[in-house]
The first five atom37 places (N, CA, C, CB, O) and aatype in JSON, in Angstrom:
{
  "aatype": [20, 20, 20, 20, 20, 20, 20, 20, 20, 20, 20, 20, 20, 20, 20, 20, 20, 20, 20, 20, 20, 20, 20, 20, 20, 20, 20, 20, 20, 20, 20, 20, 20, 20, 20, 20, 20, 20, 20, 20, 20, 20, 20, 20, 20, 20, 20, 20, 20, 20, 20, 20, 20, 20, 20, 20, 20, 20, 20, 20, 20, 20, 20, 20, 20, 20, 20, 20, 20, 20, 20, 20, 20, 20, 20, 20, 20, 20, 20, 20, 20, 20, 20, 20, 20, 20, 20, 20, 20, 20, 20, 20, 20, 20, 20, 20, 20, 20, 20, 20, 20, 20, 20, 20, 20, 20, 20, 20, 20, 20, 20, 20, 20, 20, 20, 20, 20, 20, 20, 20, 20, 20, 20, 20, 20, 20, 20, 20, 20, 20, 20, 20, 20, 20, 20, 20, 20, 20, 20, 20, 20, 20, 20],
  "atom_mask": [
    [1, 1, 1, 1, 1],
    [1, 1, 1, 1, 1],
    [1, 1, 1, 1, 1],
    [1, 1, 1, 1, 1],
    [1, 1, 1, 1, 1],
    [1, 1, 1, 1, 1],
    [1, 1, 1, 1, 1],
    [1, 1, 1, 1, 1],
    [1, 1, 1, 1, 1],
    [1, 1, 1, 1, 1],
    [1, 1, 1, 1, 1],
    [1, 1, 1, 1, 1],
    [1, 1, 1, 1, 1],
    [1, 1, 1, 1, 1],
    [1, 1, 1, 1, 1],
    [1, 1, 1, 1, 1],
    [1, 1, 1, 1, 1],
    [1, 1, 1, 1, 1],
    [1, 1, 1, 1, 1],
    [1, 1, 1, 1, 1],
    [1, 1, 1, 1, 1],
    [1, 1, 1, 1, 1],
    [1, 1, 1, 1, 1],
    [1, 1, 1, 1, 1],
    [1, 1, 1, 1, 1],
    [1, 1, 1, 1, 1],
    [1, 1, 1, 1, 1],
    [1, 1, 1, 1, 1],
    [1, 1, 1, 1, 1],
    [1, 1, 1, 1, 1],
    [1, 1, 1, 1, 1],
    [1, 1, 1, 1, 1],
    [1, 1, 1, 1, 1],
    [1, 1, 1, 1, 1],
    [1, 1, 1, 1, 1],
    [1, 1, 1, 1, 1],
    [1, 1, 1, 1, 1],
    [1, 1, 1, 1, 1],
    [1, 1, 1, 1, 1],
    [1, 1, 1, 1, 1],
    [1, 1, 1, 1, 1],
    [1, 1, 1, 1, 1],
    [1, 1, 1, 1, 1],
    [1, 1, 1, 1, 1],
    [1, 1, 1, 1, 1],
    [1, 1, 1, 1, 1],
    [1, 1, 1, 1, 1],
    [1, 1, 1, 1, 1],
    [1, 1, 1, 1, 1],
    [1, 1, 1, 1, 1],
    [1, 1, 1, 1, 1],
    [1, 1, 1, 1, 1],
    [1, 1, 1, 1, 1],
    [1, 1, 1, 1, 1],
    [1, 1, 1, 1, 1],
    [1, 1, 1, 1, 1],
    [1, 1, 1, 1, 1],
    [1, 1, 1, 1, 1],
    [1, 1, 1, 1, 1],
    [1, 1, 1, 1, 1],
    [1, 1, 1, 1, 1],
    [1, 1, 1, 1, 1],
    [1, 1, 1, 1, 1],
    [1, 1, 1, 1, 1],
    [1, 1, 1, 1, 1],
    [1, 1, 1, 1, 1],
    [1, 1, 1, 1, 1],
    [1, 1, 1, 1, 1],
    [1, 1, 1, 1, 1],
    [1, 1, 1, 1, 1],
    [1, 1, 1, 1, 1],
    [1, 1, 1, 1, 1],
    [1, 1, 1, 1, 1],
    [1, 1, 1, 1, 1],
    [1, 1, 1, 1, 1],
    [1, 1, 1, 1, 1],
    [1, 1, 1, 1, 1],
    [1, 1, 1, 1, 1],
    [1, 1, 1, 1, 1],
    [1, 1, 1, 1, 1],
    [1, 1, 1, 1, 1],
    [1, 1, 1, 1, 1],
    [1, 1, 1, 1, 1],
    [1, 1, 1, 1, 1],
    [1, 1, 1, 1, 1],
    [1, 1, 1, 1, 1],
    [1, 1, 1, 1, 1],
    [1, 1, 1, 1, 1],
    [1, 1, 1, 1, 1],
    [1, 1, 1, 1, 1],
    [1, 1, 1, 1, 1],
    [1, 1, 1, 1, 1],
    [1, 1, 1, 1, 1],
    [1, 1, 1, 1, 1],
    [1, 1, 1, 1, 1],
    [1, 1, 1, 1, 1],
    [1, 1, 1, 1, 1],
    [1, 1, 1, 1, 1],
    [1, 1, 1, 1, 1],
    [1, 1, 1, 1, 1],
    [1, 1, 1, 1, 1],
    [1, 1, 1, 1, 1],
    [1, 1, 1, 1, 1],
    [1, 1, 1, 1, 1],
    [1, 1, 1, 1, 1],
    [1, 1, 1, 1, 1],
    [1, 1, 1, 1, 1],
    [1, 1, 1, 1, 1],
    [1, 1, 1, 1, 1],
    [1, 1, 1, 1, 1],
    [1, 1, 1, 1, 1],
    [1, 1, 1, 1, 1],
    [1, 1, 1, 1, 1],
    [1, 1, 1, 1, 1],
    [1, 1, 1, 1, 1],
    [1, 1, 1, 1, 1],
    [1, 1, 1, 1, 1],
    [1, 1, 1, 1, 1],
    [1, 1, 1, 1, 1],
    [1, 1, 1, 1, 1],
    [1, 1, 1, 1, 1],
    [1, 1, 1, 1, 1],
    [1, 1, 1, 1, 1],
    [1, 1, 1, 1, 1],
    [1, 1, 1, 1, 1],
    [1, 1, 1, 1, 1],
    [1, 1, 1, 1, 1],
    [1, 1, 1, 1, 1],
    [1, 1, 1, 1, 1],
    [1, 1, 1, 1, 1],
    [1, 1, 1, 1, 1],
    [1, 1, 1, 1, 1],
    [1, 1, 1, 1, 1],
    [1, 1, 1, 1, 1],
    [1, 1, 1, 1, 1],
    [1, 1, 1, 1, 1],
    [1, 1, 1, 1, 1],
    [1, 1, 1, 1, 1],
    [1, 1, 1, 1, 1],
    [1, 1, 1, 1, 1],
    [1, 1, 1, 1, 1],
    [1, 1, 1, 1, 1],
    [1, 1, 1, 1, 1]
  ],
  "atom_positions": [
    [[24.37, 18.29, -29.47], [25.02, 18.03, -28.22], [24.0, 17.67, -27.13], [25.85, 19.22, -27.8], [24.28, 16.97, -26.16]],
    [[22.66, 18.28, -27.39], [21.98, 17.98, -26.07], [21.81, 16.45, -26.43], [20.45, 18.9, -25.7], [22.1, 15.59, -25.59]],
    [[21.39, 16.15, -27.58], [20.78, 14.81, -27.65], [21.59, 13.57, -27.28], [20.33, 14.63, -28.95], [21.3, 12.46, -26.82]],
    [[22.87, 14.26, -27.73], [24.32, 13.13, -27.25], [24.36, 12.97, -25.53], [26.21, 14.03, -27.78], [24.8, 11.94, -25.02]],
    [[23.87, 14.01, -24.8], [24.38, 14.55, -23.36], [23.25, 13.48, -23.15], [24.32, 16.43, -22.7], [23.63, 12.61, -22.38]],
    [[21.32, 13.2, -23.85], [20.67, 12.94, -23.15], [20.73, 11.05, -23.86], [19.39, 14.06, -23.1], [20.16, 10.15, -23.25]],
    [[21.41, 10.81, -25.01], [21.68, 9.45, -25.22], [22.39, 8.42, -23.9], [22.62, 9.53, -26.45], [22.09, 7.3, -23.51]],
    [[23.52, 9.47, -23.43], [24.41, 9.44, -22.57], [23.81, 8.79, -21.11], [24.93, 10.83, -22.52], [24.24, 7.75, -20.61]],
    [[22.65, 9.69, -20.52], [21.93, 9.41, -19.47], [20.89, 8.19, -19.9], [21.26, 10.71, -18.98], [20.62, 7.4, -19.0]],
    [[20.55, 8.08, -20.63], [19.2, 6.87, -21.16], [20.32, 5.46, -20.91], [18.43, 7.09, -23.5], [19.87, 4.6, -20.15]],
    [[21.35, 5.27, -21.35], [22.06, 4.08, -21.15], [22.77, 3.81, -19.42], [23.24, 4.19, -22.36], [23.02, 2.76, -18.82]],
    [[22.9, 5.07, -19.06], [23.13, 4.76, -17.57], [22.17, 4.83, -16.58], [24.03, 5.51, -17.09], [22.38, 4.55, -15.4]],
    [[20.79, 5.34, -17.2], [19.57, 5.2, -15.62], [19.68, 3.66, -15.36], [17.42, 5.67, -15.96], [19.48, 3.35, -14.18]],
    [[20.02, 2.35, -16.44], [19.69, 1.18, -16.42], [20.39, 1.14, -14.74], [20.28, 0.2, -17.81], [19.69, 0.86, -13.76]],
    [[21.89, 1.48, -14.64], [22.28, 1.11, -13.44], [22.03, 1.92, -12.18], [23.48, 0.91, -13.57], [21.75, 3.12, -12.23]],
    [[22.15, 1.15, -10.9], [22.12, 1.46, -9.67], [23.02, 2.87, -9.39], [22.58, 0.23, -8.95], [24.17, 2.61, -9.05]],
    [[22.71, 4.33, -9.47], [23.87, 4.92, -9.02], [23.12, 5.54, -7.65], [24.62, 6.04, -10.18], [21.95, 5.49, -7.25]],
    [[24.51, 6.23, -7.05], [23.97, 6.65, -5.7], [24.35, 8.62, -5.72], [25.02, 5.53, -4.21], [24.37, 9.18, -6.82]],
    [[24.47, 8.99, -5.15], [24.64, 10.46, -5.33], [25.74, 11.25, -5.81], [24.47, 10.94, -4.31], [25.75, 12.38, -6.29]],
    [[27.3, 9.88, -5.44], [28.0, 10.37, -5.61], [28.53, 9.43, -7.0], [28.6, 10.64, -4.42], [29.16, 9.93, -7.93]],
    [[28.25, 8.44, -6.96], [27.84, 8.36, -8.59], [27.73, 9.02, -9.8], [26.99, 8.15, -8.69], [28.47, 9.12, -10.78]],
    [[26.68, 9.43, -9.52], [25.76, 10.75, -10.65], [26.43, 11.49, -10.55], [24.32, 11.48, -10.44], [26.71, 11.93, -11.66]],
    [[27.36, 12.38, -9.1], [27.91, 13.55, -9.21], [29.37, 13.36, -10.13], [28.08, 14.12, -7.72], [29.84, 14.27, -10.81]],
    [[30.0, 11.97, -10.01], [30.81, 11.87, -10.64], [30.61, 11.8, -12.24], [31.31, 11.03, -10.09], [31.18, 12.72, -12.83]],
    [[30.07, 11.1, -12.85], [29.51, 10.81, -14.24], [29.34, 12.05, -14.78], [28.19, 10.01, -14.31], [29.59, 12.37, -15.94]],
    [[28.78, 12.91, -13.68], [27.89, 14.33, -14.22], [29.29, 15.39, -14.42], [26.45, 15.1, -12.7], [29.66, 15.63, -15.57]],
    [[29.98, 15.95, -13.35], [31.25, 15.63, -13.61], [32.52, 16.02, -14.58], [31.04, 14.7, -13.77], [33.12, 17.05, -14.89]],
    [[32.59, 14.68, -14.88], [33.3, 14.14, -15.66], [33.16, 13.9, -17.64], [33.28, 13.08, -14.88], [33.96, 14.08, -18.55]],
    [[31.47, 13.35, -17.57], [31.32, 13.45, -18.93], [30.57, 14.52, -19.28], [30.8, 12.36, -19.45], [30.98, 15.21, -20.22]],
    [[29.27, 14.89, -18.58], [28.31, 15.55, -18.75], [28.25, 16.96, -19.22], [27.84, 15.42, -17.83], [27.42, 17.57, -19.89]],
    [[29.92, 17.48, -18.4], [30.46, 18.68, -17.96], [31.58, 19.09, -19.03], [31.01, 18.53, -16.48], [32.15, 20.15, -19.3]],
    [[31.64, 17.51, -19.61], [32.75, 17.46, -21.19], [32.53, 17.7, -21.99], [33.25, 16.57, -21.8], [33.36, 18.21, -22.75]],
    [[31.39, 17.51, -22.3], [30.88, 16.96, -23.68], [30.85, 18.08, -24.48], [29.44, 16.24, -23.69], [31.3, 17.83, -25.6]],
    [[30.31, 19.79, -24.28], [30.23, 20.4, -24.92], [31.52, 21.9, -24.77], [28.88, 20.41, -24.84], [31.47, 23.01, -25.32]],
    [[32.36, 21.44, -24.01], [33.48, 22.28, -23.63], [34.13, 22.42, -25.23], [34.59, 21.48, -22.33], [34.61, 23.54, -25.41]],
    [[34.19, 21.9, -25.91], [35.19, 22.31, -27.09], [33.8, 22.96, -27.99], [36.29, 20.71, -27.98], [34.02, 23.36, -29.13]],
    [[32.76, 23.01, -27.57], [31.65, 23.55, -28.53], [31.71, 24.87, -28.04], [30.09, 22.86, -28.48], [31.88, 25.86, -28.75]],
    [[31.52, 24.87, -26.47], [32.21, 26.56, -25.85], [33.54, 27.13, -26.16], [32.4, 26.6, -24.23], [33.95, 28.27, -25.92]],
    [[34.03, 26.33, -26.62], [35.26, 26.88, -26.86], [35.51, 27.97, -27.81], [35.97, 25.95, -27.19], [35.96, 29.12, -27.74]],
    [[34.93, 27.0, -28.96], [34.53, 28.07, -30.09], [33.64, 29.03, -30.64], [34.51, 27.7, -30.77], [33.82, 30.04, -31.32]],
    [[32.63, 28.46, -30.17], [31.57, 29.54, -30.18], [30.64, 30.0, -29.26], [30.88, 29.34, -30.99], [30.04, 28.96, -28.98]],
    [[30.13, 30.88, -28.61], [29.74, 31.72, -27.42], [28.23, 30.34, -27.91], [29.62, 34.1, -27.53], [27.97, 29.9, -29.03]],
    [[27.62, 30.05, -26.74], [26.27, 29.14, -26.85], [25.3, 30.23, -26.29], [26.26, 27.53, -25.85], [25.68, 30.99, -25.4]],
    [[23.99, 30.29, -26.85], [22.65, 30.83, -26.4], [22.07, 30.17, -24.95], [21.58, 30.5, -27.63], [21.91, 28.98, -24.69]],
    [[21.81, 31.28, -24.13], [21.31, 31.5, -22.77], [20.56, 30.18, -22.7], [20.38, 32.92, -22.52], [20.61, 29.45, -21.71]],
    [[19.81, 29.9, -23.84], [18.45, 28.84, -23.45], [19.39, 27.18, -23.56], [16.72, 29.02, -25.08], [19.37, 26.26, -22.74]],
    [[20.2, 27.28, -24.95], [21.21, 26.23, -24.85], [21.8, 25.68, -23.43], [22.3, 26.71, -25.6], [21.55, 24.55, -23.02]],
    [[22.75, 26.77, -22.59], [22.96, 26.45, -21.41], [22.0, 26.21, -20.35], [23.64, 27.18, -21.1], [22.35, 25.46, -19.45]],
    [[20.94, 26.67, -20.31], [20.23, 26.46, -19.5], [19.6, 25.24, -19.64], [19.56, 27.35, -19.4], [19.28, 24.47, -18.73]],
    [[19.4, 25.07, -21.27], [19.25, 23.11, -21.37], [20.33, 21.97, -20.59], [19.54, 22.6, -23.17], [20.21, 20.86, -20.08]],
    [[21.68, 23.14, -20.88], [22.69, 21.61, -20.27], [22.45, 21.7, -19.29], [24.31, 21.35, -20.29], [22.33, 20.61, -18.74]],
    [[22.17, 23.05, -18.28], [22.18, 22.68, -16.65], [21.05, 21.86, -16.23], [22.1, 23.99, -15.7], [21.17, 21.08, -15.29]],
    [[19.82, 22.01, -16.96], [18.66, 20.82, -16.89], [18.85, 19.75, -16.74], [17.96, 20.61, -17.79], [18.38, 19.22, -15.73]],
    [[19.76, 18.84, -17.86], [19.75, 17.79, -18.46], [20.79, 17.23, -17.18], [20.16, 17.85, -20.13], [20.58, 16.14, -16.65]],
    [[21.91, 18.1, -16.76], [22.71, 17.51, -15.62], [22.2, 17.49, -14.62], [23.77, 17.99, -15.33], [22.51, 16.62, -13.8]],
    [[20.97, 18.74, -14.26], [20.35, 18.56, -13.03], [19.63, 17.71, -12.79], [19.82, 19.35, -12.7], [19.51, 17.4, -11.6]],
    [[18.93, 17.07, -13.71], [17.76, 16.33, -13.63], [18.02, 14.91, -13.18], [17.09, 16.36, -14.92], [17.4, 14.22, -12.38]],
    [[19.47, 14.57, -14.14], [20.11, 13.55, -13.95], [20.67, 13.32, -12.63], [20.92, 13.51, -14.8], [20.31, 12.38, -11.93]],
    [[21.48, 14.11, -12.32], [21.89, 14.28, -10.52], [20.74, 13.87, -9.38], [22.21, 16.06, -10.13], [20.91, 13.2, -8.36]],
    [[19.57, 14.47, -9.86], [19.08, 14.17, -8.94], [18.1, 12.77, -8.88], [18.58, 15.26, -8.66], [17.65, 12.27, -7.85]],
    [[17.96, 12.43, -9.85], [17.93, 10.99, -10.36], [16.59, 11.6, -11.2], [17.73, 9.45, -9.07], [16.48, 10.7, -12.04]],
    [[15.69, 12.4, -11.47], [14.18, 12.67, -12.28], [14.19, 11.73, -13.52], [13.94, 14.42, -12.9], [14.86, 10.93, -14.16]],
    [[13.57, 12.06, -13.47], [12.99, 10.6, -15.31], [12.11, 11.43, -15.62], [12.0, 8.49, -15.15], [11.83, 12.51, -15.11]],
    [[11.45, 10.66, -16.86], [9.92, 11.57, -17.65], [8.77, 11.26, -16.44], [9.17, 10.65, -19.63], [8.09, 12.13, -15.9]],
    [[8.73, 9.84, -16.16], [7.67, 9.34, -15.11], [8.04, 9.87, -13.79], [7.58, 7.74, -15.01], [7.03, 10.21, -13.18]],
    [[9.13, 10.06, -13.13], [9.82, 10.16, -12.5], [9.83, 11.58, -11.57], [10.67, 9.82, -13.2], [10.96, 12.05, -11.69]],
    [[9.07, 12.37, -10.77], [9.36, 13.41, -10.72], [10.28, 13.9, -9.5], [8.29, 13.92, -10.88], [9.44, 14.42, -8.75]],
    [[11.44, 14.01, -8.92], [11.97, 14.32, -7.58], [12.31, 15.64, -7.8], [13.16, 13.46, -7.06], [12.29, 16.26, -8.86]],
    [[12.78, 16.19, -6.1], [13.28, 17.66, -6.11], [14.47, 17.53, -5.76], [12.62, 18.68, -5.25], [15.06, 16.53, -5.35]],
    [[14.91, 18.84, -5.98], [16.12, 19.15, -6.01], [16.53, 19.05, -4.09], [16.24, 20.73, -6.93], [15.68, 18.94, -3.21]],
    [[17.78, 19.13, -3.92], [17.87, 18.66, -2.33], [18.69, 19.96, -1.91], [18.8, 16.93, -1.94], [18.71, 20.41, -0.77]],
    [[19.34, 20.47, -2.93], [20.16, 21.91, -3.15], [19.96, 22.44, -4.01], [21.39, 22.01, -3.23], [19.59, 21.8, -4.99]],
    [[20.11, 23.88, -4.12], [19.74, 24.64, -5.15], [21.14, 24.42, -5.88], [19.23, 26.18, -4.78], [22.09, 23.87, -5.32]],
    [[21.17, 25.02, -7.48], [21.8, 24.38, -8.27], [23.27, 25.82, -8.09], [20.77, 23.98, -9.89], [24.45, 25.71, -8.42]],
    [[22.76, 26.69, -7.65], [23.67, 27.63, -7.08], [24.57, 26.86, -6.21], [22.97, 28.74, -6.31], [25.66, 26.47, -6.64]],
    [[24.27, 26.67, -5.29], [24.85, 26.0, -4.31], [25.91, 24.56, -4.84], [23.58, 25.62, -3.4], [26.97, 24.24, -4.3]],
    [[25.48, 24.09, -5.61], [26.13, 22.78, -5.77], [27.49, 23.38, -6.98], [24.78, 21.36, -6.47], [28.38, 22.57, -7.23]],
    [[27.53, 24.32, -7.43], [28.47, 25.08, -8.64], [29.38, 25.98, -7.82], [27.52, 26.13, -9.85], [29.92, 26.92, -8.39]],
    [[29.6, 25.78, -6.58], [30.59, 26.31, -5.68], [31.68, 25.32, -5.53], [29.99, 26.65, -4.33], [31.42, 24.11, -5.48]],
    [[32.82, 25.74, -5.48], [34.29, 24.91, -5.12], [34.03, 24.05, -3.6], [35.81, 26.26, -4.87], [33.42, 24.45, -2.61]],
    [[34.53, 23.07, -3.77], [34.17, 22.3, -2.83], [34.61, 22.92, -1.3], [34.76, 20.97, -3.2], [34.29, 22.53, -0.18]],
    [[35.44, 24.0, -1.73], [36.02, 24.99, -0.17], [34.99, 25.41, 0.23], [37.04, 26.4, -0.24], [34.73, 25.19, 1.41]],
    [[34.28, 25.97, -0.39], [33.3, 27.11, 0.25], [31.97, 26.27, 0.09], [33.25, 28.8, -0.66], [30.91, 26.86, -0.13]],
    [[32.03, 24.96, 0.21], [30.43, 23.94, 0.21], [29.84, 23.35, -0.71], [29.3, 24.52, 0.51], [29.12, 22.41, -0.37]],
    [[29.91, 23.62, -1.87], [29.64, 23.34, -2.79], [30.38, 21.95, -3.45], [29.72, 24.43, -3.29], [31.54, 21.88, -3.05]],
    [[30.1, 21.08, -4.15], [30.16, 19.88, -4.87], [31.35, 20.16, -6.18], [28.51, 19.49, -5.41], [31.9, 19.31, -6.89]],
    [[31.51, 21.56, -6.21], [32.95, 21.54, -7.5], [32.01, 21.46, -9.1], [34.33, 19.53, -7.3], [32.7, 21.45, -10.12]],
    [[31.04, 21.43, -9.2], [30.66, 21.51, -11.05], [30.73, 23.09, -11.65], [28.73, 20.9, -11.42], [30.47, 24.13, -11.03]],
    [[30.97, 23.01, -12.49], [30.9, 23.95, -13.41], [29.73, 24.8, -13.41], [31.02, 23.39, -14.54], [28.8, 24.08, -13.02]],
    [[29.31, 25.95, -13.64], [28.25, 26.9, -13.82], [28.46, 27.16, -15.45], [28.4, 28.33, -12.76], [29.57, 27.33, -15.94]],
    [[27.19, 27.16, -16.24], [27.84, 26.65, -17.37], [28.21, 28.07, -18.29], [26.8, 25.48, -18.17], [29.06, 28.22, -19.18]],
    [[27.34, 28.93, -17.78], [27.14, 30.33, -18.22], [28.62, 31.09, -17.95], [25.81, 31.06, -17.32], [29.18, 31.72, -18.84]],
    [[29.18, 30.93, -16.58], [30.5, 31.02, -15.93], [31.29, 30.55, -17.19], [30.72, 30.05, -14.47], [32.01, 31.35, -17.79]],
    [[31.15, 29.12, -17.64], [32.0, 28.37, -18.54], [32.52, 29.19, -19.55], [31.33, 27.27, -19.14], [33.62, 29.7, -19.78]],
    [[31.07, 29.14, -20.25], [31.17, 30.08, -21.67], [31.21, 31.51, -21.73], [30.05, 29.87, -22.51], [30.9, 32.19, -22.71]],
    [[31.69, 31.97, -20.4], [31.93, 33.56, -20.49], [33.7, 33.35, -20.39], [31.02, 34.7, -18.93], [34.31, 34.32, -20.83]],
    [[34.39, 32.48, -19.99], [35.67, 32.23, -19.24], [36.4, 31.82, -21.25], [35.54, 30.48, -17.53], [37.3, 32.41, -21.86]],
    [[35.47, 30.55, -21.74], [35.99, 29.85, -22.96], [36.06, 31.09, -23.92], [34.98, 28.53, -23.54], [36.8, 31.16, -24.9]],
    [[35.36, 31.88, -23.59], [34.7, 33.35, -25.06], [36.01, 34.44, -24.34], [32.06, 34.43, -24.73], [36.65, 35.19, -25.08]],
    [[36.21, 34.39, -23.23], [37.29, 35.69, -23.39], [39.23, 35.11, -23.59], [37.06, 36.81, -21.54], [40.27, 35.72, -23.84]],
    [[38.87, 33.53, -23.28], [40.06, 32.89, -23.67], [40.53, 33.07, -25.59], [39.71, 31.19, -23.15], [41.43, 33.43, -26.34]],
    [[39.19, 32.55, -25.57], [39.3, 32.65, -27.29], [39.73, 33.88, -27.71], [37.92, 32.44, -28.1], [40.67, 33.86, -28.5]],
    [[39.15, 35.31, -27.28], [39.27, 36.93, -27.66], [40.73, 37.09, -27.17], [38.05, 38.12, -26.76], [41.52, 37.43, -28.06]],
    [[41.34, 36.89, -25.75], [42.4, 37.15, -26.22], [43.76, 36.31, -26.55], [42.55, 37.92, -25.57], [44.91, 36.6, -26.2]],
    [[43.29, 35.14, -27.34], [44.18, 34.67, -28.0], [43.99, 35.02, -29.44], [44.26, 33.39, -27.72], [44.99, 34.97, -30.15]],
    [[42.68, 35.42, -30.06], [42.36, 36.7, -30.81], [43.55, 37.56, -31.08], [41.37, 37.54, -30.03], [44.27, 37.58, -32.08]],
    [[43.58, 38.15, -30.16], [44.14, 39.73, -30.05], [45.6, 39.58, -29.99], [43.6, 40.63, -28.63], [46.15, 40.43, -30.7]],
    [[46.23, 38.99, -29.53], [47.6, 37.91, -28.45], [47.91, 37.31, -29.99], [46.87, 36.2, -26.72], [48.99, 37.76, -30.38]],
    [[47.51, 36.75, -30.63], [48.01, 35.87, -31.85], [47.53, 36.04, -32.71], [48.0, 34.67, -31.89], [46.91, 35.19, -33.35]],
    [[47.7, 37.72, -33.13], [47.42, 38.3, -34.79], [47.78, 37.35, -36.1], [48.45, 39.7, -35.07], [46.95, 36.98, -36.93]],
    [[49.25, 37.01, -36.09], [49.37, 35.77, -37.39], [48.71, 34.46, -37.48], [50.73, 35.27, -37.49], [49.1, 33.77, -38.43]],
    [[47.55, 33.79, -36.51], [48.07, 32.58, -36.62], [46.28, 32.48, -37.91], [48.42, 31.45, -34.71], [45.27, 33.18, -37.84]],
    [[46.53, 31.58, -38.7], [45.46, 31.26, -39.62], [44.06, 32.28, -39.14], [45.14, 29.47, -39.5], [43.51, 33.34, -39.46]],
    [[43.94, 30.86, -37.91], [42.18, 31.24, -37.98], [42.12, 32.86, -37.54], [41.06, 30.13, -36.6], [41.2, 33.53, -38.01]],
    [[43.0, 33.42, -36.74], [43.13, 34.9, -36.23], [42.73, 35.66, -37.09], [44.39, 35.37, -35.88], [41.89, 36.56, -37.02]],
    [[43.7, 35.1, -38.39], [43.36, 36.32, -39.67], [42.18, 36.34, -40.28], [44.24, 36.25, -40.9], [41.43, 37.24, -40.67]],
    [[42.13, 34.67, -40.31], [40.52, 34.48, -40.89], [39.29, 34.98, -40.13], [40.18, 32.96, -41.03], [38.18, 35.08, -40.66]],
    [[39.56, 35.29, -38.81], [38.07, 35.79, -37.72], [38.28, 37.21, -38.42], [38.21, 35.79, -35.45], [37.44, 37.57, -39.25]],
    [[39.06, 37.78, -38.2], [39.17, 39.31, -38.29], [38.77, 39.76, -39.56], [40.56, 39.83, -38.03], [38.41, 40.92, -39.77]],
    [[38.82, 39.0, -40.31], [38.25, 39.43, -42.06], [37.27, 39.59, -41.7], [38.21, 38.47, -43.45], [36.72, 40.69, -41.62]],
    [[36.51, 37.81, -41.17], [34.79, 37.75, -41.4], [34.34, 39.29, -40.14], [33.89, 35.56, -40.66], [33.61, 40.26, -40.32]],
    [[35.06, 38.95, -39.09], [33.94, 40.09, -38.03], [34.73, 41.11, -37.75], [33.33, 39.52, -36.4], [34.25, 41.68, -36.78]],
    [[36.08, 41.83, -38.26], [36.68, 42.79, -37.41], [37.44, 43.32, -38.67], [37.58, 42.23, -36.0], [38.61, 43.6, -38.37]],
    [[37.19, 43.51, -39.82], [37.91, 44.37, -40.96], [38.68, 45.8, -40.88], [36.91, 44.62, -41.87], [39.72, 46.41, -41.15]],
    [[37.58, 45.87, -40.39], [37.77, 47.38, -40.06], [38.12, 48.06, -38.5], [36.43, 47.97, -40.49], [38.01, 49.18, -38.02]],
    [[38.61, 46.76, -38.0], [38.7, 47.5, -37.22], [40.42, 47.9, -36.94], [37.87, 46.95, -36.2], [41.39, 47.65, -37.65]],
    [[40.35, 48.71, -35.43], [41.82, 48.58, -35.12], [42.64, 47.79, -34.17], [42.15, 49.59, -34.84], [41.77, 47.22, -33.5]],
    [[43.81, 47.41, -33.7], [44.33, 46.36, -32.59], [43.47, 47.24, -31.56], [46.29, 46.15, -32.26], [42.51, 46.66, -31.04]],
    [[43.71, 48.59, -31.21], [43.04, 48.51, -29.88], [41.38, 48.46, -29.6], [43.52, 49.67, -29.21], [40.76, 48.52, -28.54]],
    [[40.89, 48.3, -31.09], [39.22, 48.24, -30.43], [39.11, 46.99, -30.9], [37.82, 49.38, -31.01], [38.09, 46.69, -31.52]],
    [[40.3, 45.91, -30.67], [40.0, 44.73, -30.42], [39.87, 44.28, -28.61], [41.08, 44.0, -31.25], [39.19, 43.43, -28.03]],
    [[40.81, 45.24, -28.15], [41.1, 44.53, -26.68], [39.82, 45.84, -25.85], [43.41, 44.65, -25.98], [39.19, 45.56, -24.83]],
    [[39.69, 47.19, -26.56], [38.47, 47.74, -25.44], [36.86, 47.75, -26.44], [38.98, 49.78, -24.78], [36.97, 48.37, -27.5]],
    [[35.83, 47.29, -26.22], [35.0, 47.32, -27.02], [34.08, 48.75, -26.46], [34.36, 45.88, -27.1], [33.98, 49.41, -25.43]],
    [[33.62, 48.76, -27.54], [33.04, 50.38, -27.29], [30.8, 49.67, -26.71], [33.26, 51.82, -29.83], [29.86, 50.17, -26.09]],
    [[31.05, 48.41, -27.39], [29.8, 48.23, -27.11], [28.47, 48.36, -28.29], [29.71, 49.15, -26.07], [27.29, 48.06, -28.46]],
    [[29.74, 49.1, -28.99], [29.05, 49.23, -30.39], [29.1, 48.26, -31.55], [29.51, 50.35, -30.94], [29.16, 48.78, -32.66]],
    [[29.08, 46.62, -31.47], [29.95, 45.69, -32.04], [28.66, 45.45, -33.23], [30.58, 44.26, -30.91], [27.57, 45.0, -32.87]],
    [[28.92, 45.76, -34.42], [28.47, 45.36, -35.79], [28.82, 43.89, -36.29], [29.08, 46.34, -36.76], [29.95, 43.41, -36.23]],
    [[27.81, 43.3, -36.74], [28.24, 41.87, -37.26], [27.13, 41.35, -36.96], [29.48, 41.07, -36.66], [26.16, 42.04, -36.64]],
    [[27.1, 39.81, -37.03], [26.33, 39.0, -36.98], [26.56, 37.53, -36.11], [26.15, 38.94, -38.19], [27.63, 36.96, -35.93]],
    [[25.32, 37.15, -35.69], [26.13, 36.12, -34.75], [26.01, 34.38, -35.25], [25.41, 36.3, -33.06], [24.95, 34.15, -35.84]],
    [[26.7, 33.5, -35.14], [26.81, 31.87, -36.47], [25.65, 31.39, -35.8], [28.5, 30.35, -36.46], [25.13, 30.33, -36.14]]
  ]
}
């Protein structure tokens, strides 16, 4: 996914964009691309912190030769456009929101295929309610 996210930017530095350009593109595809990958599986700290790179860098126009700064901190720009901020996604936010959607449709939709099939591989033993409170004590392994 990163390499797709950074194929993505190599074909559009060719054109002229302006701030709100980039913010749109960034957005729209940038902000897409790996949403059904969060969906399903929780992504590693360093993973996200690659996508917020790869969008930041791009936003602010940086290249390899290229070095500019940031004009806002990246806090700031991941606020709803009410309270100042530009409306993007925080990506860490993302995949904590996609991971408890998934758990309780988990828990919420005991029959459906993949439900039964998660609960074999990571939750055998367990019971419905130390599906919905975790003790913190979670055994298994992570894909």
């Amino acid at each position: 996914m990163l390499n797709k996210m950074q194929d993505k930017i190599k074909r559009w530095t060719y054109r002229a964009l302006n701030l709100a350009g980039g913010l749109i593109l960034t957005k729209v595809v940038l902000q897409s691309i790996h949403v059904f990958f969060l969906s399903t599986l929780p992504a590693p700290k360093g993973v996200l912190q690659q996508f917020r790179n790869i969008q930041r860098d791009f936003l602010w126009g940086k290249e390899e030769t290229i070095k500019k700064w940031a004009l806002v901190s990246w806090d700031k720009i991941c606020k709803p456009k009410s309270h100042g901020g530009l409306g993007l996604d925080d990506q860490e936010i993302l995949s904590n929101v996609l991971g408890a959607k998934l758990w309780w449709r988990w828990a919420k939709e005991p029959g459906a295929q993949w439900a039964k099939t998660w609960k074999e591989k990571y939750a055998n033993s367990w019971q419905m309610s130390d599906l919905i409170r975790m003790s913190g004590n979670i055994k298994g392994y992570h894909i």
